[in-house]
GUTOR-960876 format. One record per residue (C-alpha): residue number from 0; residue in one letter; x negated, y negated, z negated. Coordinates in steps of 0.25 Angstrom, whole numbers, plus 5000, padded with zeros to 4 digits. Each point is the difference from the previous one (the first is absolute). Last residue first. Layout:
<nodes>
@num=NUM	residu=A	east=X	north=Y	up=Z $
...
</nodes>
This chain:
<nodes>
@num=110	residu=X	east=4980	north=4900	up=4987 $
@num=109	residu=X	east=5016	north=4995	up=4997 $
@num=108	residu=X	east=5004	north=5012	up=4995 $
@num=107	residu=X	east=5012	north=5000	up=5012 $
@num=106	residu=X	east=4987	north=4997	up=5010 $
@num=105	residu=X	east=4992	north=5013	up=4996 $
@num=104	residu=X	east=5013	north=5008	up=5000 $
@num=103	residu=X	east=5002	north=4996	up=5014 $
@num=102	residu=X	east=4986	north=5005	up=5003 $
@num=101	residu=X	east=5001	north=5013	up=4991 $
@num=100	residu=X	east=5012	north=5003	up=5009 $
@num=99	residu=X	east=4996	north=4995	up=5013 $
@num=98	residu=X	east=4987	north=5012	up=4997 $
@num=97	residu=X	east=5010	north=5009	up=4996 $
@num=96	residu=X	east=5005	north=5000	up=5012 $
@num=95	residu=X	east=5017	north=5006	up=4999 $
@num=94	residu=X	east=5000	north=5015	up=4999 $
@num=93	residu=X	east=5005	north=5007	up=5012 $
@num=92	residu=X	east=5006	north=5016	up=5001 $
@num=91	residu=X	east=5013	north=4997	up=4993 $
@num=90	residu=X	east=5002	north=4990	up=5011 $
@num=89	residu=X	east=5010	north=4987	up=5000 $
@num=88	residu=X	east=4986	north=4993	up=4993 $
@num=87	residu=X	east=5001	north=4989	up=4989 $
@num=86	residu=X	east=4990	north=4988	up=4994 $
@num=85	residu=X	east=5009	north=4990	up=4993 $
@num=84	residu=X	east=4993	north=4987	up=4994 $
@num=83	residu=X	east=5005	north=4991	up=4989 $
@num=82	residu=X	east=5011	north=5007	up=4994 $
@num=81	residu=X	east=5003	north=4992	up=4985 $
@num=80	residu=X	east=4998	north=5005	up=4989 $
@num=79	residu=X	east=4996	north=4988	up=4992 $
@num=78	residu=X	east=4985	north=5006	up=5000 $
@num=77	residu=X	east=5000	north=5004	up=5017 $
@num=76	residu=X	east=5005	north=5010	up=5006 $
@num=75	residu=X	east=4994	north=5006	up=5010 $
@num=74	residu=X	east=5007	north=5012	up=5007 $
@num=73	residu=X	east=4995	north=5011	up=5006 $
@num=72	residu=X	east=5006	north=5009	up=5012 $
@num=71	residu=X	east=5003	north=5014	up=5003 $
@num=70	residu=X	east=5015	north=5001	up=5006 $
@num=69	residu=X	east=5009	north=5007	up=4987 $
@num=68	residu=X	east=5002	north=5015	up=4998 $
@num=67	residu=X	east=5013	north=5001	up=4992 $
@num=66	residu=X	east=5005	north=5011	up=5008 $
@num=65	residu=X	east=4989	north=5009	up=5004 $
@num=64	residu=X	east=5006	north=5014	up=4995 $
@num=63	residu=X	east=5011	north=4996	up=5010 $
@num=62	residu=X	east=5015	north=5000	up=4995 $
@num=61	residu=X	east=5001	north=4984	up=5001 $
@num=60	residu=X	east=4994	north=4999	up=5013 $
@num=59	residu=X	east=4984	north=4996	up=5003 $
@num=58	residu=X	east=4998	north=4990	up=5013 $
@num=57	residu=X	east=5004	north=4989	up=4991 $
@num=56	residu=X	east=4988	north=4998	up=4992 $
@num=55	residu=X	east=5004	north=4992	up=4988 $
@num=54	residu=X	east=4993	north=4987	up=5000 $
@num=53	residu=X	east=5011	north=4987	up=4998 $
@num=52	residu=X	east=4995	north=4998	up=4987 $
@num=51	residu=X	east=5013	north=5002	up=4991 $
@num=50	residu=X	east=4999	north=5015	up=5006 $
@num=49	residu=X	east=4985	north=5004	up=4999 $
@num=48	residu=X	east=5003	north=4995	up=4985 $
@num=47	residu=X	east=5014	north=5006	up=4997 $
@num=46	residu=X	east=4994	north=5012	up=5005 $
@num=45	residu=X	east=5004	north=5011	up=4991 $
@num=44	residu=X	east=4986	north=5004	up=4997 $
@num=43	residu=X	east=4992	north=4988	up=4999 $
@num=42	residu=X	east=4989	north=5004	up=4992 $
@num=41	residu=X	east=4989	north=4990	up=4999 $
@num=40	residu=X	east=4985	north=5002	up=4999 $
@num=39	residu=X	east=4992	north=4992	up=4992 $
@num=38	residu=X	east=4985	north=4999	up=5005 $
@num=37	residu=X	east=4987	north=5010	up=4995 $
@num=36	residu=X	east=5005	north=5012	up=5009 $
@num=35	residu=X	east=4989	north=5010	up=5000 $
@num=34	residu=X	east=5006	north=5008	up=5009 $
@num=33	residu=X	east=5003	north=5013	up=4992 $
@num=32	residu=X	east=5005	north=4993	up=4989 $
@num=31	residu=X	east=5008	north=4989	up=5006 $
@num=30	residu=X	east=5005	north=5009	up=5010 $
@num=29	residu=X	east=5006	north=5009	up=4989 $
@num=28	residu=X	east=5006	north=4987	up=4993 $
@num=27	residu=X	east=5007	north=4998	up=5011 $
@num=26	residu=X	east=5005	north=5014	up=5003 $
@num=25	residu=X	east=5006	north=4999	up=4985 $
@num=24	residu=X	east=5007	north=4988	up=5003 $
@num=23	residu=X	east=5006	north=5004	up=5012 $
@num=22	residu=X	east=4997	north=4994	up=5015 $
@num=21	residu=X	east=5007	north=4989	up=5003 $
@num=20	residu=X	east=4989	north=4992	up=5002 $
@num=19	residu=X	east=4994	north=4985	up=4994 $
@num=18	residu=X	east=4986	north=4997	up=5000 $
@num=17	residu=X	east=4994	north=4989	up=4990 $
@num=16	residu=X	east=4988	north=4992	up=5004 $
@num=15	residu=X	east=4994	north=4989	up=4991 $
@num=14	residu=X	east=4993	north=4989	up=5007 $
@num=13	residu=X	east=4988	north=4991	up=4992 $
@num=12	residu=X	east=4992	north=4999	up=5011 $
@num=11	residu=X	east=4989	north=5012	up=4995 $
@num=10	residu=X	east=5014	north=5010	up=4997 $
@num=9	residu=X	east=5004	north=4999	up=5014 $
@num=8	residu=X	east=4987	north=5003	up=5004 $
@num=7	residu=X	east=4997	north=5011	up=4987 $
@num=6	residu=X	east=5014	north=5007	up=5006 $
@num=5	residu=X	east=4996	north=5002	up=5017 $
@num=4	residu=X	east=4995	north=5013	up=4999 $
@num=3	residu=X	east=5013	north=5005	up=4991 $
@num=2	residu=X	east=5008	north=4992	up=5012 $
@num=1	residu=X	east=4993	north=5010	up=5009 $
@num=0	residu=X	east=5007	north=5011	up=4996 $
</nodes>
């Protein structure tokens, strides 16, 4: 997972990263351990999130084992929470650049 690569960067400007996936709790807490996952990750397993964001892959129906599968993408938010930069993809198999990313951060933390 590149993003794990990526932590002391984000860290270095002052940028904290949380992911967010609807995959179980326990799943989570898995990946944390077996990857080395020093950033929060979030459980959003109803999908209320990936819902009120707008990102819920439509290409999965209700009854598929994928439902709740959201277009890749990072968000920045800034200290009043507020979305300051959105990076997405419409493929599953695309991860947006993290080196935009890191730039964009950079700005945001005013470096």
């Amino acid at each position: 997972m590149q993003l794990i690569d990526l932590t002391e960067q984000f860290e270095a400007i002052g940028v904290s990263i949380v992911a967010m996936t609807y995959d179980p709790v326990d799943f989570l807490k898995e990946v944390e351990l077996d990857r080395g996952v020093e950033f929060t990750l979030l459980n959003d397993e109803a999908i209320t999130h990936v819902n009120r964001l707008g990102i819920l892959n439509t290409d999965y129906a209700p009854d598929s084992r994928a439902y709740g599968v959201p277009y890749p993408g990072i968000f920045l938010i800034d200290t009043d929470g507020v979305i300051r930069y959105k990076f997405a993809e419409e493929s599953y198999r695309d991860r947006p650049d993290f080196a935009n990313v890191l730039e964009a951060a950079t700005e945001m933390a005013g470096q």
